[in-house]
C-alpha positions in Angstrom: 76.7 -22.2 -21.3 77.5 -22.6 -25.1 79.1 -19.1 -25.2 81.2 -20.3 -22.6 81.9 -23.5 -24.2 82.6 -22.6 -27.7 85.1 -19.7 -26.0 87.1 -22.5 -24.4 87.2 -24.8 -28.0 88.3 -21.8 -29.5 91.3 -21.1 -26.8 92.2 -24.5 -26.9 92.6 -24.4 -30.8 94.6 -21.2 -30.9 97.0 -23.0 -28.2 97.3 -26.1 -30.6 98.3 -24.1 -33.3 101.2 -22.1 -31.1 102.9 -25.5 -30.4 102.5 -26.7 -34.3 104.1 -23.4 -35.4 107.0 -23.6 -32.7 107.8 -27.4 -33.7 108.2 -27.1 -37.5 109.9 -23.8 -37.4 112.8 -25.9 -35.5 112.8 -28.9 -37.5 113.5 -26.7 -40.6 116.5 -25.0 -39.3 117.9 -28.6 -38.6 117.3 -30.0 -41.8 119.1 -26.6 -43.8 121.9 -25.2 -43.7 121.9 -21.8 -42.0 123.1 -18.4 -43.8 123.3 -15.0 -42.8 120.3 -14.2 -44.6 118.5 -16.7 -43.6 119.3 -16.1 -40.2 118.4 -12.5 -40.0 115.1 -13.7 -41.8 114.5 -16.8 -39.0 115.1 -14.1 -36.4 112.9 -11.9 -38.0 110.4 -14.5 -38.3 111.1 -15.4 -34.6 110.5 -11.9 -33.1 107.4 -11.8 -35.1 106.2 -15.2 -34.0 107.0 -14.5 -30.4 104.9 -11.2 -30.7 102.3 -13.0 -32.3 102.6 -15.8 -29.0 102.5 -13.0 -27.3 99.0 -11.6 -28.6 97.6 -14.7 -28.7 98.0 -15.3 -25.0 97.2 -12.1 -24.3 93.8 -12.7 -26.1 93.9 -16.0 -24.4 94.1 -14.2 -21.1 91.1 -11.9 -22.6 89.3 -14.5 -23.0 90.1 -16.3 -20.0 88.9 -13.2 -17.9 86.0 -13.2 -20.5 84.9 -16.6 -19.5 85.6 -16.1 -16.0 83.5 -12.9 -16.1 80.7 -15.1 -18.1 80.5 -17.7 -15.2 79.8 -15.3 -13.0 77.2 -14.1 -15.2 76.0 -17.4 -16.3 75.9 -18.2 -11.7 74.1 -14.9 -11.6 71.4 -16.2 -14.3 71.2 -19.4 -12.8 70.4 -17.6 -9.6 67.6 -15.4 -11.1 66.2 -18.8 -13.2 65.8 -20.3 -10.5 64.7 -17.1 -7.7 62.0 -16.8 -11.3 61.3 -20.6 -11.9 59.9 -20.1 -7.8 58.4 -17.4 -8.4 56.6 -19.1 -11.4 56.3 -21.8 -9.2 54.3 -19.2 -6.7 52.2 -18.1 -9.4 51.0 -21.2 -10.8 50.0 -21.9 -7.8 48.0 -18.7 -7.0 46.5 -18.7 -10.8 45.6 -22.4 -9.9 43.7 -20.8 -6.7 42.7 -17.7 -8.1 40.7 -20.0 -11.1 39.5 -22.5 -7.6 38.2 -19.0 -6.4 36.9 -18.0 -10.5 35.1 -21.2 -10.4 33.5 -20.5 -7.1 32.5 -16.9 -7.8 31.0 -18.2 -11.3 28.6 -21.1 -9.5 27.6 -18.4 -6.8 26.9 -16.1 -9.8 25.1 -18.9 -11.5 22.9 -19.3 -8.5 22.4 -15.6 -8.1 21.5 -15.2 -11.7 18.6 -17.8 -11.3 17.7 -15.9 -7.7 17.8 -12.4 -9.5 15.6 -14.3 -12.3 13.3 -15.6 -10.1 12.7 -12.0 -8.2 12.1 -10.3 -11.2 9.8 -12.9 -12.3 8.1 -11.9 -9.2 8.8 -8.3 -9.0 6.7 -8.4 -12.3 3.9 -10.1 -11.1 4.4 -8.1 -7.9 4.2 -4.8 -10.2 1.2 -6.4 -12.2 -0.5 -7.3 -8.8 0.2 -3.3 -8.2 -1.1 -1.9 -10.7 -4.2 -4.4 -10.4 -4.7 -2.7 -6.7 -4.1 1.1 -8.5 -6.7 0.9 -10.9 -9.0 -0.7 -8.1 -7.6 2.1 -5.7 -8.3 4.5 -8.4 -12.1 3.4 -9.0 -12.7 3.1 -5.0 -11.2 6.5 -4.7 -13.4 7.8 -7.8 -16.6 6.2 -6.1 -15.4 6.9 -2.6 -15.8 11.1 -4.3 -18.7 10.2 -5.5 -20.2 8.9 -2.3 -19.1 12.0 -0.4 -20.7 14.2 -3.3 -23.7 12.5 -2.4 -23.1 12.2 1.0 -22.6 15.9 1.1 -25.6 16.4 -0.9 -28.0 13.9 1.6 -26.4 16.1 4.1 -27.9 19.1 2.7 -30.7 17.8 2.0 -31.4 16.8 5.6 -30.3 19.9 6.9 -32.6 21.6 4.8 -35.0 19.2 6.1 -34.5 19.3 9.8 -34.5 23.2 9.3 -38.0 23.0 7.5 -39.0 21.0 10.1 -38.0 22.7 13.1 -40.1 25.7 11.3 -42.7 23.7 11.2 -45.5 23.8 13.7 -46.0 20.2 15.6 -49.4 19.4 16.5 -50.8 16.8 18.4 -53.1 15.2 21.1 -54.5 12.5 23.1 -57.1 12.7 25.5 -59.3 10.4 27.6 -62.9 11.8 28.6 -63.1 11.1 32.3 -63.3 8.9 35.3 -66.8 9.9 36.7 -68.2 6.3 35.2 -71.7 7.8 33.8 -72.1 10.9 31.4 -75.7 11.6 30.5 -78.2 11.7 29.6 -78.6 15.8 30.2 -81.7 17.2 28.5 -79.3 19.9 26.6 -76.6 19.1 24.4 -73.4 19.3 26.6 -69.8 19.9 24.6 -67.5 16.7 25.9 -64.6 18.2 27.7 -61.8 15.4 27.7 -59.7 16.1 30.5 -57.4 13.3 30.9 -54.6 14.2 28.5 -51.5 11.9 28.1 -50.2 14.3 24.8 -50.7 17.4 23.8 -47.6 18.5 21.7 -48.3 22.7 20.7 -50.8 23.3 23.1 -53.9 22.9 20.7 -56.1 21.0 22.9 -57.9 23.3 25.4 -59.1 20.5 27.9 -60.9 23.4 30.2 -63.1 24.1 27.1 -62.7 20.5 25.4 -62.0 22.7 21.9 -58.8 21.8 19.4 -57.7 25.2 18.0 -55.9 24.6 14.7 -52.5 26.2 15.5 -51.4 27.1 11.3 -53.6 26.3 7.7 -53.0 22.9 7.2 -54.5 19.2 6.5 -54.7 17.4 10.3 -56.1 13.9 11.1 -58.3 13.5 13.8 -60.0 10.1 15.4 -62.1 9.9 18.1 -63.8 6.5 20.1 -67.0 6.4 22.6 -68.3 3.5 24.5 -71.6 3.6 26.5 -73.0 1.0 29.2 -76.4 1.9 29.2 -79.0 0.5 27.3 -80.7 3.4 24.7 -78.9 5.8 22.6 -75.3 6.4 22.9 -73.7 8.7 20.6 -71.3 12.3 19.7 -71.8 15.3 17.1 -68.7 16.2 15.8 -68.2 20.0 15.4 -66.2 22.3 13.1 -66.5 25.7 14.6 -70.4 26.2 15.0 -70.9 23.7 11.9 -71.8 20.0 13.0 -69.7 18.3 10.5 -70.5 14.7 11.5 -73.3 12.9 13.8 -72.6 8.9 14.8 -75.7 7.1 16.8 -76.0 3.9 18.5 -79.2 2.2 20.0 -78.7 -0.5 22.6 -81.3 -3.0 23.9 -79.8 -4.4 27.0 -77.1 -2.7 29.3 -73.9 -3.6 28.4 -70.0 -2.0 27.1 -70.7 -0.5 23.0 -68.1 1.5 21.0 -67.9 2.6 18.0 -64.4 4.5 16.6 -64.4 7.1 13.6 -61.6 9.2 12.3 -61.6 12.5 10.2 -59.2 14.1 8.1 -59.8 17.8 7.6 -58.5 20.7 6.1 -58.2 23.7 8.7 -57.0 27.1 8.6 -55.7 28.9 11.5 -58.0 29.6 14.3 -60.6 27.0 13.3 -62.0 24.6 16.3 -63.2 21.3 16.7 -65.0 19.7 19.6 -67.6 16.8 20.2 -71.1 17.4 21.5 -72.6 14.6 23.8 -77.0 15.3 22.2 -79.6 15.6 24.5 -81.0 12.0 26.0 -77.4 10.5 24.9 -75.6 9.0 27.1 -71.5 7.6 27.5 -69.4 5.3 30.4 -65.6 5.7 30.9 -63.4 5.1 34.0 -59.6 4.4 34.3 -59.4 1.8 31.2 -60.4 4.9 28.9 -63.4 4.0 27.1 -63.9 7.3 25.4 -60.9 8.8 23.5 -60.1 12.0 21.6 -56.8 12.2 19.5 -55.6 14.1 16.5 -52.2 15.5 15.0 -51.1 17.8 11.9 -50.4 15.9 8.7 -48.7 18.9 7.1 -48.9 22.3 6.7 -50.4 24.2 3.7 
């Protein structure tokens, strides 16, 4: 606009001096007298103010196209200010949203921050806590090997055990002497043949012949009770093959139940017997309660 304006100041000058120049140049030529000279000088002067009109409005008609062409220019401006002023407008107003939405995003990202704080707070006690439970796994799984070294070893050991043992012999009895009430007195020693037997693991016990056979060497323990109703003597010889090894004797006033229990324990080898021997004059009672006992197993083998 102040192109445009000093454009027109300037026309309007050029057109005040035109009409200054015009009215003095015929003021003069009243006031002198006119000569031939003078005259082909005032028409020279003439021709060459009338070109120089002539220019000027020319220039003036420039100009005039100049300014015209400038308002057009200056409307087209006006119309891209103001198409740019909206736009502006539009993006003010989307900056002033976008920093609404900034604002936003930085509070939700406050809120995450002290939420991803907090989980690695407790992602590090978490990982703590973990490694707590390795180092326990790690010792349970170190003592867990040991355990199954040992239990591997226990294994072994029992197998080797249970195979001893099934080599082993098993021995052992337990016999009652009869149910014929009375035995005795005889006037001969008579061997006691117990022939109620209730175990008799290995066969050892012969109760046709009333002898134990020891089956293998070893150490075996052997117990025996009698019981006698009778008044007199009441007693049993232990035998070791055709060695009497041990003699108990009871006397008894009155008739009436008497026992007395013993128990050996006695190295045998293979093939070596043992039986009881009622004496001569002696005399024992049993019946279905069992009164008179014989029983005896191996404690080990040697």
């Amino acid at each position: 606009m102040r192109v445009v304006l000093g454009l027109l100041l300037l026309l309007l000058g050029l057109c005040a001096s035109v009409a200054q120049g015009e009215g003095g140049g015929l003021g003069e030529v009243s006031e002198f007298q006119k000569t031939p000279q003078r005259d082909a000088v005032e028409e020279s002067t003439e021709q060459t103010t009338k070109q120089t009109n002539l220019d000027i409005w020319a220039e003036v008609r420039a100009l005039r196209d100049m300014v015209v062409e400038l308002k057009v220019h200056v409307q087209l401006l006006q119309r891209e200010n103001s198409d740019l002023q909206t736009r502006l407008s539009s993006s003010e107003s989307e900056l002033l949203v976008s920093k609404s939405r900034i604002d936003q995003l930085e509070r939700a990202n406050a809120v995450q921050a002290t939420e991803l704080n907090s989980l690695e707070t407790r992602l590090t006690a978490t990982e703590s806590k973990t490694s707590d439970l390795e180092k326990e796994d790690a010792d349970l799984q170190t003592r867990l090997s040991s355990s199954e070294n040992e239990l591997l070893v226990s294994k072994s050991r029992i197998d080797q055990l249970e195979t001893e043992n099934a080599e082993k012999p098993k021995v052992a009895f337990y016999t009652a002497l009869t149910d014929a009430l009375h035995v005795g007195p005889y006037n001969t020693d008579m061997i006691l043949k117990y022939s109620k037997i209730f175990t008799n693991i290995g066969n050892a016990y012969n109760p046709s012949t009333g002898f134990f056979t020891a089956p293998v060497k070893g150490v075996y323990s052997l117990q025996f009770t009698a019981s006698s109703y009778r008044g007199g003597y009441m007693g049993v010889q232990v035998y070791k093959n055709n060695q009497m090894i041990m003699f108990n004797v009871e006397w008894k006033e009155e008739a009436d139940h008497e026992y007395f229990t013993n128990s050996l324990i006695l190295e045998l080898i293979a093939g070596d017997e043992i039986h009881l021997v009622l004496p001569s004059g002696y005399s024992l009672f049993d019946n279905g309660n069992k009164h008179n006992t014989l029983g005896g197993f191996l404690l080990f083998p040697l």
